[in-house]
N, C-alpha and C positions, 0 to 999 in steps of 0.2 A: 864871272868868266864869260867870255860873248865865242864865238865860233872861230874866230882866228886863233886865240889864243891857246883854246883847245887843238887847235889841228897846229899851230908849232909843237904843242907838250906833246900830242901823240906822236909826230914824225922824230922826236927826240929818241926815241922807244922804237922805232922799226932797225930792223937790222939792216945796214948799210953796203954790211961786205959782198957787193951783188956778183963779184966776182967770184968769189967761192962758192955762192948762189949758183953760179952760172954753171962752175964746173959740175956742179953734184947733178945741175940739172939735167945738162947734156951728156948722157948717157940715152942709150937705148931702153935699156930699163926705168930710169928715170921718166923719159918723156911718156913711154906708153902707160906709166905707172897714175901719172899726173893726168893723163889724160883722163884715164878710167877715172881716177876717185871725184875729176869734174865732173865727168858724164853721170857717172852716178848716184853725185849728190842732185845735182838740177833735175834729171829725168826722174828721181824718185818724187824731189815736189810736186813736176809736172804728173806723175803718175796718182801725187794724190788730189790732183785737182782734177782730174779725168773721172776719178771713182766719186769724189765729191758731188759732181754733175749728174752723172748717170745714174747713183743711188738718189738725188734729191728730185731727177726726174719723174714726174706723176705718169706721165706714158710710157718711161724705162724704152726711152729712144734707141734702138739696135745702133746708132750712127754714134751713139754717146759711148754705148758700150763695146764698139769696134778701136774706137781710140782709147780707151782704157787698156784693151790686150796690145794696142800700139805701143804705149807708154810703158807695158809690164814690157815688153820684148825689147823695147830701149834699154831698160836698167838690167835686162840679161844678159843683153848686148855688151854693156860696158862692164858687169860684174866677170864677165867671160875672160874680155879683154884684160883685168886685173889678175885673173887666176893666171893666166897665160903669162902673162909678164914680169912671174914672180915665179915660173918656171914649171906651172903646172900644165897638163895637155890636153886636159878637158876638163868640163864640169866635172865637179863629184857626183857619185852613182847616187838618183834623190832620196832610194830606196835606206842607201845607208845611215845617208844623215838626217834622215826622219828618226832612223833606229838610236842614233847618237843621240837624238833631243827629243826623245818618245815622253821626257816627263816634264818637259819645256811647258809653262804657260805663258810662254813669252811669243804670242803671235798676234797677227794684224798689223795696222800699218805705224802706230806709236813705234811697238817694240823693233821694228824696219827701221826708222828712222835711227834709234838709238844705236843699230848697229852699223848705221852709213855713217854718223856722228863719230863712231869712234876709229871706222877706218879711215875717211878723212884727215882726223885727227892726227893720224900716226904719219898716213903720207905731208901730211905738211910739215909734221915735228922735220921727220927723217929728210924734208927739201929744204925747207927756211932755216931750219935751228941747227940741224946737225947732228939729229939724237941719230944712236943705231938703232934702228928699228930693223929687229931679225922679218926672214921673209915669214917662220911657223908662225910668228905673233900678227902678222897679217893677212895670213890664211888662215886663222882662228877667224879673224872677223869677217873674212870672206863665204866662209863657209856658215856663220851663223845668216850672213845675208841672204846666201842661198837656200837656205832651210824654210826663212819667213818670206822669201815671193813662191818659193811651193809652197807652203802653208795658205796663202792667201788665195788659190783655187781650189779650198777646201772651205775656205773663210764666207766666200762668196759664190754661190750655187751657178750664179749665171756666165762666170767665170771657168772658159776649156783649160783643160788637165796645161801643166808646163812643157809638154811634149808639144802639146796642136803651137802653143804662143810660140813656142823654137819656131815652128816650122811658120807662122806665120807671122813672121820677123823678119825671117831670112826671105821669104817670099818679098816681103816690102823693102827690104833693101835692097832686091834684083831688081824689082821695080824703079830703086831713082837711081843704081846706081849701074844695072848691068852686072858685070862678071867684075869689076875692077873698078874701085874706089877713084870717083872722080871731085875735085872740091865743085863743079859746077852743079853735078849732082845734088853734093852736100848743101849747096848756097839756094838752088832754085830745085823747089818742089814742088810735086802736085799731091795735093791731100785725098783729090778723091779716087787718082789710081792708086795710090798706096791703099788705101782704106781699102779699095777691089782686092786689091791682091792678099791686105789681110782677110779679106770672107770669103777666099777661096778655099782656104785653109781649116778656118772652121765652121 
């Protein structure tokens, strides 16, 4: 089989009807829905290639480890946006769902992964396929996400509480973006006022 032939067989197999695609997409819920579960699968790679650096660094460069808390505040960022979008009004309290998964050995950045893997999962079924996907079955996975980036400044000492990274998130996003979301912001950045604005914080 050579590469053409494979890419007719696979395009036989995608689903076509982009129309009904379309409509499922466009909703408000839909789009903020889809945005998050992008944002938070990519930012979570990005976040373990941050930690990869910064742990494999012999000088444990502060600049390595300033973009690490960048990249945990991005996947808060968009885990945020998910909970919201699915009609929750904030974070869940971290206190509780430590108490909810006190006998979990399911932490660090594998068992992370497996839980972006399966919210993903659901928001693609529930846009492409058509499956229902209730909102509690993906705030079950929302919440297990949320449990393992707290976990993970436990995991790692050199890593501030999930309160300083809130706060020094929101700082970097005042930084490129002001009070109000602009795409020029989003498009053209500067890495080392952001980085400033996150070590104000902690």
């Amino acid at each position: 089989m050579d590469e053409y032939k494979y890419m007719r067989g696979l395009l036989r197999t995608e689903n076509h009807d982009f129309k009904s695609i379309a409509k499922r997409f466009f909703s408000e819920k839909m789009i903020r829905l889809n945005h998050a579960a992008l944002g938070i699968a990519s930012e979570t790679m990005e976040l373990l290639e941050a930690v990869e650096k910064f742990e494999g660094s012999r000088s444990k460069d502060l600049t390595l480890r300033d973009k690490v808390i960048g990249e945990m505040g991005d996947v808060w960022w968009f885990t945020g946006l998910a909970f919201h979008s699915v009609g929750v009004a904030g974070i869940p309290n971290l206190g509780r769902l430590r108490e909810s998964y006190i006998h979990s050995t399911h932490t660090g950045l594998v068992p992370l992964f497996s839980f972006v893997e399966e919210f993903v999962t659901k928001v693609k079924a529930q846009l492409y396929y058509d499956r229902d996907i209730r909102d509690p079955h993906l705030l079950a996975d929302l919440r297990r996400i949320a449990f393992s980036l707290d976990m993970l400044t436990e995991l790692y000492s050199w890593m501030p509480s999930t309160f300083d990274i809130w706060e020094a998130n929101l700082a970097k996003l005042s930084s490129r973006h002001g009070d109000k979301f602009s795409d020029t912001g989003a498009n053209i950045r500067n890495e080392s006022v952001e980085l400033d604005a996150i070590r104000v914080k902690i």
